[in-house]
N, C-alpha and C positions, 0 to 999 in steps of 0.2 A: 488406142489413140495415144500419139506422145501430146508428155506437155509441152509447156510455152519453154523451158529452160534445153528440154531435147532440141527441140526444135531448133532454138537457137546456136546449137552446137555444131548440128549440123550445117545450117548458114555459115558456120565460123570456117570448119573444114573444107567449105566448098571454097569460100572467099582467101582460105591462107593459099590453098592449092595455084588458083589465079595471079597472088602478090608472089610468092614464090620466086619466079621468074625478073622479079626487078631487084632483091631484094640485095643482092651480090652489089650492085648503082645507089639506092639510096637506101635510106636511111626509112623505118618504120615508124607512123605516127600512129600508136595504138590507142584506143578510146572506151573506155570503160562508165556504164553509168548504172546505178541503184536507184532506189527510188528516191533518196534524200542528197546522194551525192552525184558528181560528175569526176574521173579523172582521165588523165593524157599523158603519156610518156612516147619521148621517139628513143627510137632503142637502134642500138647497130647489131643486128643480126648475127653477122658473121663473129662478132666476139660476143655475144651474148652479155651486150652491156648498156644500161639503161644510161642515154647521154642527159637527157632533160625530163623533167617530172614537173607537172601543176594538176594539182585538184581542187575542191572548192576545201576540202580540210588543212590545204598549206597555209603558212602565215602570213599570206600576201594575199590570201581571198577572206581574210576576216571581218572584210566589212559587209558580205555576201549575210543576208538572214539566212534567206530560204536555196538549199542549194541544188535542188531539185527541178529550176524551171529552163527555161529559157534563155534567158536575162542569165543565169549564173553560169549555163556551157558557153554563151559567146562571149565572157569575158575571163570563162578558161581559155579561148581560143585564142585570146589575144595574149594571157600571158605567157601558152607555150610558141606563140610566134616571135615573143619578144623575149625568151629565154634563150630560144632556137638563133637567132639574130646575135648575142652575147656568145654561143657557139662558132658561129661563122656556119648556120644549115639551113638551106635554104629551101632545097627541093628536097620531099619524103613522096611516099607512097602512104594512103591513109589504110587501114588497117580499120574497121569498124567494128570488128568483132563479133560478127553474126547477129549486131544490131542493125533493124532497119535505117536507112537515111530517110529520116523524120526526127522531125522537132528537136528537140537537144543536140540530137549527135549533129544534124544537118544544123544547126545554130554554133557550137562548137567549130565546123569543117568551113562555114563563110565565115563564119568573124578569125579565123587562123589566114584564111587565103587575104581578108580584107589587108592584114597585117603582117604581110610577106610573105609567105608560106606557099611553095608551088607544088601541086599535088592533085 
């Protein structure tokens, strides 16, 4: 039996194979989350260069207690909507990393689209 982190790897593989095909058009909004943290970087693929970063460890999520709920991915999702905005980026391809869409990540991916982010 694999475990939960195999498992997950494989969702990632299935999932990059899919974005793959876009990824030459836009820009990659990757999503990463631990039990305590949440983070998000969109990345330009083709140079292998991370344009914008927010997690609940930067110095703009410091008022965040607990960085592991809900409440703290959808106001990561705003601030890489509103960093990505400061870039001139508008539309990405989300990237969830062989995490399920549920709860965090899917809290993070509305509160990004809430605040401009087309994806």
């Amino acid at each position: 039996m694999l475990s939960s982190s195999e498992l997950r790897l494989r969702r990632k593989s299935r999932q990059r194979v899919k974005i793959h095909g876009v990824i030459g058009q836009r820009y990659r909004l990757s999503v990463h989350r631990t039990g305590r943290h949440i983070y998000a970087q969109i990345i330009d693929d083709s140079k292998s260069v991370t344009l914008v970063a927010a997690s609940t460890l930067s110095p703009e999520s410091r008022e965040i207690k607990n960085g592991g709920n809900k409440a703290a991915a959808a106001f990561i999702g705003e601030l890489i909507a509103k960093k990505a905005k400061e870039k001139n980026i508008s539309a990405v391809v989300f990237d969830r990393s062989g995490f399920l869409y549920h709860g965090r990540i899917k809290a993070l991916a509305d509160s990004a689209r809430e605040h401009g982010l087309v994806f």
